[in-house]
Every structure is written in structure tokens, then in C-alpha cells.
N, C-alpha and C positions, 0 to 999 in steps of 0.2 A: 504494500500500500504506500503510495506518496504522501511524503510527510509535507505540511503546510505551516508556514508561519506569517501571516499577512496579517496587516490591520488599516483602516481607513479612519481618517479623523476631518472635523470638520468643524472648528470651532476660530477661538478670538487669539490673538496673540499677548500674552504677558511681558514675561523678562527678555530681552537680547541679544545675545553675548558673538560677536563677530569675532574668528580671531586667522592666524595662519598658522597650518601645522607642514611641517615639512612641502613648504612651497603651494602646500593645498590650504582654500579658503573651508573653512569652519563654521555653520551659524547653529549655536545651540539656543532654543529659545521653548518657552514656557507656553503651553495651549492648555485654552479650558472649552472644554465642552460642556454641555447643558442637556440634562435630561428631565423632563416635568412629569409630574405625576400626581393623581390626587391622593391624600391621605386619609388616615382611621374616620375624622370627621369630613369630608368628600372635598377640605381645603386645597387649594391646589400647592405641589412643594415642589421648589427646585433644587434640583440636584446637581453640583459643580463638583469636574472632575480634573481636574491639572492632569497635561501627561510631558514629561520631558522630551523634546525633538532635535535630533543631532543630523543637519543637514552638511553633503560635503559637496563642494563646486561640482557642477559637471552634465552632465545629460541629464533633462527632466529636472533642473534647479533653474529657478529665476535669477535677477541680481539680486543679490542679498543683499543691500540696501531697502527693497521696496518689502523686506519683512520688519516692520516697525510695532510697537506697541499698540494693541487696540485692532491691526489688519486682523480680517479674515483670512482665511487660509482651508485649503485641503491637503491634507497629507497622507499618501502612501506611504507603507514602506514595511517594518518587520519587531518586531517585540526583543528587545534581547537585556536581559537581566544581568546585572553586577552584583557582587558583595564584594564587601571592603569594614574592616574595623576603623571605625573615629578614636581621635586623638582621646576619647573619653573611655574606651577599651572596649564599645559597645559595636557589637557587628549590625551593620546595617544590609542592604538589600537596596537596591536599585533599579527601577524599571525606565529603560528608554528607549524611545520609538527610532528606530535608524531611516531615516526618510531614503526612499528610490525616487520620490516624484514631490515637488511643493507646487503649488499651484496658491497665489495671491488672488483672491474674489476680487472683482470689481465692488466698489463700495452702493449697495443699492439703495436708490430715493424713493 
């Protein structure tokens, strides 16, 4: 059986950190997506979910300039997990999205 790792995202941009790693450009940047749903009393609740996004120059990337704070965005790409101890001794776990595709929405009126 073919194994699958894919994920689609389609939310707002948060933090955005541009940088270069061995002559390649880098844009790692914060998304939140939104899920609503109504609750126990038929209130309606939103739901915000941050996901980390590590974009590298290249086919299927915009200029990374026009991902700024607040931009819409779609993102492809694949799920891959980190652990790493902090300086506190405490092991953490890391989830981030390795983008194959960004795509900047046009802003709609």
C-alpha cells in the first residue's frame, strides 16, 4: 500500500521570519486556520488553530516578500515532526508543515 503524507491549509498569516540558509531563501511563518462550530448551548464557537510553515525558494513558491502579516494564503505540502529538549530539560515535540506549493489569495472586497 502507498504511504501518504499531504496536508492543505488555508488560513491568515501570523509571525514572518525570512532568512538564507546555504545560499537558499527560507520563509518560516505562522498560519491560523479557523474552524466554527456550535456548542452544548447551540452558541456558535470558534476554533483557532496555528500551524508552523517552512517555505524554501523555488518551484511552486511566490516572492516571499508578498507573504506578510494578516495575507491569506494556501499551503501544500507534508507534516513532518521534531523533538528537541529546551534549555529547561523539558523534551518538546514539534509539528511543521514543509510547504511544496504557497499560493498568496488575492485580498477579497
Amino acid at each position: 500500500m502507498e504511504q501518504l503524507n499531504r496536508i492543505e491549509l488555508r488560513g491568515n498569516v501570523g509571525n514572518v521570519r525570512i532568512s538564507e540558509v546555504g545560499g537558499s531563501r527560507v520563509a518560516r511563518f505562522s498560519l491560523a486556520t479557523n474552524f466554527m462550530y456550535r456548542g452544548k448551548d447551540n452558541e456558535a464557537v470558534l476554533e483557532t488553530t496555528w500551524h508552523n510553515i517552512v517555505a524554501w525558494s523555488g518551484k511552486g513558491m511566490p516572492d516571499f516578500s508578498s507573504i506578510s502579516k494578516g495575507a491569506s494564503v494556501y499551503v501544500t505540502g507534508r507534516l513532518r515532526t521534531s523533538r528537541f529538549t529546551g534549555n529547561d530539560g523539558i523534551e518538546r515535540t514539534v509539528y511543521e508543515v514543509i510547504a511544496s506549493k504557497v499560493e498568496v489569495q488575492e485580498n477579497q472586497a
